[in-house]
Phi, psi and omega in degrees: 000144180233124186248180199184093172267159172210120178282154153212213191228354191221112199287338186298311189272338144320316137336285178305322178288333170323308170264330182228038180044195173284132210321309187276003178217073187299155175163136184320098185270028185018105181256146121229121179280112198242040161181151160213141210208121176067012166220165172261178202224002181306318194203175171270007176301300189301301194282350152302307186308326185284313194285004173238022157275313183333309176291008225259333190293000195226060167274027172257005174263119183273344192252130163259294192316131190230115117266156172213192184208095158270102169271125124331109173302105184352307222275330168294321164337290200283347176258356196247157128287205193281288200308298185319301185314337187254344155291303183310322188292319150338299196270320182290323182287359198267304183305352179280303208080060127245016171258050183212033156211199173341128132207185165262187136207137205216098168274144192246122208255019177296330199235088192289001175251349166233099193257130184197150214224131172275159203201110099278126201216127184287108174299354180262097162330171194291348194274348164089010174285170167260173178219095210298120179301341192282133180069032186298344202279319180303307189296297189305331196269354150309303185277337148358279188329297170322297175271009166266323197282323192276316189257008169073055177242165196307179198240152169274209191077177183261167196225145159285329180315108209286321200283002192250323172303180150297148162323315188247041174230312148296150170222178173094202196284345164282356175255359181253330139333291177306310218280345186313290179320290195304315219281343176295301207288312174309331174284314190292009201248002217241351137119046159286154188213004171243135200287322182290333165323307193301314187303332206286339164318301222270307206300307156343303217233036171045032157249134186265088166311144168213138207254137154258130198238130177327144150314319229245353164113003207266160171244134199289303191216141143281167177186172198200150189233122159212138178058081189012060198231142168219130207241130164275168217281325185294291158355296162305275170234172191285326186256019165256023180279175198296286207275355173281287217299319193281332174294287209288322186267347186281317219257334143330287211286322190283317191287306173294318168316329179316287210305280179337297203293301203299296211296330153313316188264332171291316209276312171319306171328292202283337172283321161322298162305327166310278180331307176284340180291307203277320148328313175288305186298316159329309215265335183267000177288298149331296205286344159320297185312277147016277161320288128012286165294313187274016150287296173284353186245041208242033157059115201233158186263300190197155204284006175266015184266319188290349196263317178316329199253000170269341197292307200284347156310340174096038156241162156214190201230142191261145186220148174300105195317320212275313189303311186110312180326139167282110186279330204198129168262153191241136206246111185266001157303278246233358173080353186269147164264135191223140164291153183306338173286320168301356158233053196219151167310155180281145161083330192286146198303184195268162162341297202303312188304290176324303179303309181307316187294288185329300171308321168292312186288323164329310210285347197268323166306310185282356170300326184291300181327298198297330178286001166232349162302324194300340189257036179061349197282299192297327201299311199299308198276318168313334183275295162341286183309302208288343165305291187312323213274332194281352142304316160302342177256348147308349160319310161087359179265350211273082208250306151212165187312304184311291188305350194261319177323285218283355201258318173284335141330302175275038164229029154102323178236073190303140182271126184326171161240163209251138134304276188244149161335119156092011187272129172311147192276118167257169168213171204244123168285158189281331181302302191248344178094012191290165190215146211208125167262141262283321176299003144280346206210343173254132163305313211264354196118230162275157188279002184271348171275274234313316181279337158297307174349281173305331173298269187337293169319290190314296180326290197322287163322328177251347161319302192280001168271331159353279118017269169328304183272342172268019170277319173310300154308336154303305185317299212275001141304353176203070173288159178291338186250355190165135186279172174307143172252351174168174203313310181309341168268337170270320183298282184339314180273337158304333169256038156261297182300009171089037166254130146241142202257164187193183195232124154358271247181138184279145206103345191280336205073188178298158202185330211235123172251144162233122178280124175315284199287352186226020169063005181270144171259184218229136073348123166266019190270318193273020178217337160336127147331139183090328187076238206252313188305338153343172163274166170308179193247342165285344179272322171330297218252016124325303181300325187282330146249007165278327172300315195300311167313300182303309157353294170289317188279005151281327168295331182277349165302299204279359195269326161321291185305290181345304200263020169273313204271343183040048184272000182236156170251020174192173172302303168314323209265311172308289177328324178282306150337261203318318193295333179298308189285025188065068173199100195262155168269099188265192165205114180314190175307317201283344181065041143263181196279166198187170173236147186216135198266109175332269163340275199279344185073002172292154174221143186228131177289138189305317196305330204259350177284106172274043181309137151078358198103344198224192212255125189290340182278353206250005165254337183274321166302332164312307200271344176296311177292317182277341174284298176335327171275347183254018157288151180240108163330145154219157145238092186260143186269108178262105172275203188253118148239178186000287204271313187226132160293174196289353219261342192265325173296320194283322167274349161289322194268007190268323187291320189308290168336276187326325180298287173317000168067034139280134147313058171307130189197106150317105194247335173200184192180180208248156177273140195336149166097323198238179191243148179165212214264148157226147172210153188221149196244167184204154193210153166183153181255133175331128155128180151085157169290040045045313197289319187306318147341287174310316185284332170270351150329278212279329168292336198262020170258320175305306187271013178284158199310198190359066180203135187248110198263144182219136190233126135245101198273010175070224205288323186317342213234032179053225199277352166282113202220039187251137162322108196212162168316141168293118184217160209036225161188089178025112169240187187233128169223176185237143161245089159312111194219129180240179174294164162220199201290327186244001162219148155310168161292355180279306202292288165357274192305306182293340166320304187303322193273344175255354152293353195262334184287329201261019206245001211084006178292141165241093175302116197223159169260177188262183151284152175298128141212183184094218181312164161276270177332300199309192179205153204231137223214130178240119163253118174230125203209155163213134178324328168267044168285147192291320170266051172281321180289031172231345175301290159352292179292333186285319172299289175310322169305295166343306203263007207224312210222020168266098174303122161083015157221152153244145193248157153200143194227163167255196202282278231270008140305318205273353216247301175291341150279355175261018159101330189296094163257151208256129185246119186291083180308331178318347223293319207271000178289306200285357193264304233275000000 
């Protein structure tokens, strides 16, 4: 077996082909359509129509179209009939996934060397899924493979094999073999089901069956004889030996047995449709009639305005070649033709008559008509109506008769109420009482189009809002630019996109979503996220913002500590906070800057964040300001000496800094060849194990000859911030500070921290350590502070004769706040 898909885009000529090939080359493909599945079969119109409504649900898909081809190898050809061929194709298409949307299935009798089944199947499911194409050519010869193993079929592809060809392409004894091989697969395919039937077959067609037959009479083997070729039955096919033949015919006879019982089942069928066939022509039989009437009385001109105006009803007409005459009308949906008496009331004068009457009584009206047009008034009012009513119908609300009465009621022109069933609709103006019937005064016609009309647009319309609005409503819970702050803000903002939510009846609560612009309501149990088994759509967004609240106020929880521990000295450095603490930097629609909680994906704008009570960026600037003031600046003025000029000193003393963990940076130098002034500039922040390094740096830099250090230590030395000679230097200490018998370590601690502040101290907190209870206090300070010595007596105090606090310091911290200076002999080596 061999298979051959082609995608393509257009169901009509892939249709079309079925029956009459192809457009440039047209012919009778003899089709029998032996399945169909989601479509009609009536005509090839109908079934284009069902499979391109289908795509309308998937229209971002351009190949919709699934063809394929399953050919049969001749020597399988002659053994399958129709049902089999279609079991096989069943079982290829269950391995593809295509029995589960739109498809055909179409066998073609064109070709008596090529027996093959046509496959069109619509790729959108009913679900509006695709049915994916990629690597189709590799999957079909998988399902080949499959359904040749399962049905015992020839393998595709080409052969060498004489017996596996056509007949009239070989000769000799392969040819007498083959046509042996065919005239067997034809009787059986032609439905014999008893052996001697067969042979006597096999006789007809100048082949000689021998029979071998047992002692016991039975017969054991076969064999066949033609144009003195003699062949055994396993010879000829694998399955014509004596007990495969018996195999073949048992396996007929069960299949004509099908076949009676399915013809039966056909026949039930077919009387069953007959019966509904002849019910759907009663009931378009009627709605003809119907039409019919209300055609002939909607005020005529001529009988050709009456056929023109039965025409836009969807009718058309069969007409008498020799006359001209319309003989018969055709209802064209649906295709039944009925003579004109058959839709004429029983006992009633013939069409023509009717029409002479009708068309008389018109004329005698517009003669009446025409005599108050002549005074201006009907011409005035009728215009007056058809205008008002055509605003009412522009409404799209006109729905039903009741709603179109009321609508035309406040617009002035109430609609009559019908005497009989089938009657014209008329309306009455309120002003002048003129009365107007409804093809006078209605655009659309009748008042039953104007209200199918409006159905259909409303059906339509809310199908496609539907969707719409619960996605909008999805949306606005979790709006991009700033989260909910309560219920009362998602309705607000649902109604700036054009939802209003509102309630059925007062008390009930909300219950009603309204689309603004096209006025349709809602249920919100059918249009809610989720759908009606959800919670309700006011507890979503309860839920959503109480997690959201929680969301925040943990954030500003962990965002406290951040600005508590004041470990970063800029924005990227803050940011790197918050991310340890599962907190990234995003940037909304709006493009601020926003925080996003990892974990949960919520995001809070910096402006909505309240840490400590207060506004976090102006807190964060704060802290930004104050680390910042405690960098400590330098310049040192490098001269020339003896032994190295400046420009050779200066970068020594740029390596020296560096070791000590300063910053350094060369700003200026003497130009090559020559001798004069360098100066290098230098930073660093107070603290860390570093400071002691520096501080012995930058004193042994101090005293080398020719050379000047000028400092600005920033916030330590307080409101003095001017350039100047370098004079003391920055220290650090830690305070471990615990409870005592009458106060905690918190109340402690803040005591410790404002003598220490008013001493001149820059007080940070620490990491915990020690006690579970205790509090752990980072002291910084500089020596030339105007209060060092009292700073002094306080550290010591700490650190000696204070119960439940510890200080620590290293020695040459403690050696520079006690006054105590250290001179480097070294000092003129590392200078020099």
């Amino acid at each position: 077996m061999l298979s051959r898909t082609v995608i393509g885009s257009w169901f009509p000529g892939v249709v079309r082909y079925q029956t009459t090939g192809r457009r440039d080359d047209p012919q009778d493909k003899r089709p029998e359509l032996l399945l169909a599945s989601g479509v009609r079969t009536g005509s090839a119109e109908q079934t284009i129509e069902d499979f391109t409504r289908r795509c309308r649900q998937n229209s971002g898909l351009k190949s919709p179209v699934w063809h394929s081809t399953l050919s049969f190898h001749p020597h399988d050809a002659a053994r399958l009939n129709s049902a089999q061929m279609l079991e096989i194709t069943c079982a290829w298409m269950k391995e593809m996934n295509l029995d589960k949307t739109q498809f055909i299935v179409v066998r073609h009798h064109d070709r008596e060397d090529n027996q093959h089944v046509h496959i069109v199947a619509n790729r959108v499911r009913t679900d509006g899924s695709t049915v994916r194409d990629g690597q189709n050519f590799l999957r079909s010869r998988e399902a080949n493979q499959a359904v040749e193993k399962q049905f015992g079929l020839t393998p595709g592809g080409g052969s060498s094999n004489p017996e596996l060809q056509h007949p009239e392409r070989i000769a000799g004894p392969d040819r007498a073999r083959a046509e042996i091989r065919q005239a067997i697969g034809r009787l059986l395919a032609a439905g014999v089901t008893e052996r001697a039937e067969l042979l006597a077959g096999l006789q007809a067609q100048a082949i000689t069956p021998h029979e071998f037959h047992n002692a016991q009479g039975q017969v054991k083997g076969i064999s066949f004889e033609k144009d003195g070729h003699y062949f055994k039955g396993r010879e000829v096919a694998r399955d014509y030996s004596s007990p495969g033949l018996d195999r073949l015919l048992a396996r007929s006879q069960e299949q004509a047995a099908q076949a009676a019982k399915a013809a039966q089942q056909a026949e039930a069928t077919r009387h069953v449709e007959a019966e509904q066939r002849a019910n759907l022509r009663q009931a378009i039989k009627l709605t003809t009639q119907a039409d019919v009437l209300q055609v002939r009385d909607s005020g005529l001109s001529s009988p050709a305005q009456f056929l023109y105006r039965l025409s836009r009803r969807g009718y058309g007409f069969d007409t008498d070649a020799a006359t001209g005459q319309a003989t018969h009308v055709r209802h064209l949906a649906s295709g039944e033709t009925f003579a004109w008496a058959e839709v004429l009331p029983p006992g009633s004068p013939p069409l023509a008559e009717q029409l002479v009457t009708a068309i008389r009584v018109e004329q005698q009206h517009q003669v009446a008509r025409q005599c108050q047009t002549e005074a201006g008034t009907w011409a005035r009012e009728r215009t007056q109506a058809e205008q008002a009513l055509a605003e009412v119908s522009a409404t799209g609300r006109c729905t039903t008769r009741e709603r179109l009465a009321r609508l035309a009621d406040a617009a002035g022109y109430p609609l009559l109420p019908l005497s009989a069933p089938g009657e014209t609709e008329r309306f009455k103006s309120k002003e002048t009482g003129e009365i107007f019937r409804e093809r006078e005064v209605l655009r659309g016609g009748t008042v039953a189009a104007l209200v199918t009309e409006a159905q259909a647009a409303r059906t339509a319309l809310r199908r496609e809002l539907k969707p719409e609005i619960t996605a909008v409503l999805e949306r606005t819970k979790y709006p991009a630019d700033a989260p909910l702050k309560n219920p009362k803000d998602y309705q607000a903002r649902l109604a700036a996109q054009g939802l209003q939510l509102q309630e059925s009846s007062p008390g009930k609560g909300i219950d009603l979503v309204r689309h603004q612009a096209s006025g349709q309501s809602f249920y919100l149990r059918d249009v809610q996220p989720g759908g009606p088994a959800a919670p309700a759509l006011i507890q979503q967004v309860r839920a959503v913002i109480a997690e959201q609240q929680a969301g925040q106020a943990q954030a500003e929880q962990q965002l406290a500590g951040v600005l508590v521990r004041k470990e970063f000295t800029s924005w990227p450095e803050f940011y790197d906070q918050a991310r340890q603490r599962g907190y990234s930097q995003v940037f909304g629609l709006d493009g601020q800057p926003r925080l996003l909680h990892e974990a949960s994906r919520q995001h809070f704008a910096l402006a909505d964040l309240q840490p400590n009570g207060r506004d976090l960026v102006q807190q964060v600037t704060e802290v930004i300001a104050t680390r910042a003031a405690e960098i400590v600046h330098g310049r040192i003025e490098v001269g020339d000496r003896p032994e190295r000029s400046a420009a050779e000193r200066v970068v020594l003393m740029q390596t020296r800094l560096a070791e000590a963990g300063v910053q350094a940076e060369v700003v200026e130098v003497p130009a090559p060849g020559t001798r004069g002034t360098a100066w290098l500039a230098y930073q660093y922040r107070p603290g860390g194990n570093q400071q002691d390094a520096a501080n012995e740096t930058l004193t042994m830099l101090q005293g080398a000859p020719n050379t000047r250090v000028l400092e600005r230590p920033g916030a330590l030395l307080g409101a003095e911030n001017e350039w100047g000679p370098r004079r003391g230097q920055p220290g650090e200490a830690t305070l471990l500070v615990a409870a005592s018998d009458t106060q905690t370590a918190p109340v402690r601690a803040t005591q410790l921290t404002r003598q220490l502040e008013a001493a001149g101290a820059l007080v940070l907190p620490g990491q915990p350590e020690g006690q579970a209870d205790g509090v752990t206090l980072r002291i910084r300070y500089h020596t030339a502070h105007v209060q060092h010595n009292k700073l002094t007596q306080l550290l010591d105090q700490y650190k000696h004769d204070t119960p439940g606090a510890s200080l620590r310091e290293t020695e040459a911290g403690q050696l520079a706040r006690g006054g105590r200076e250290q001179v480097n002999p070294n000092i003129q080596q590392i200078t020099r």
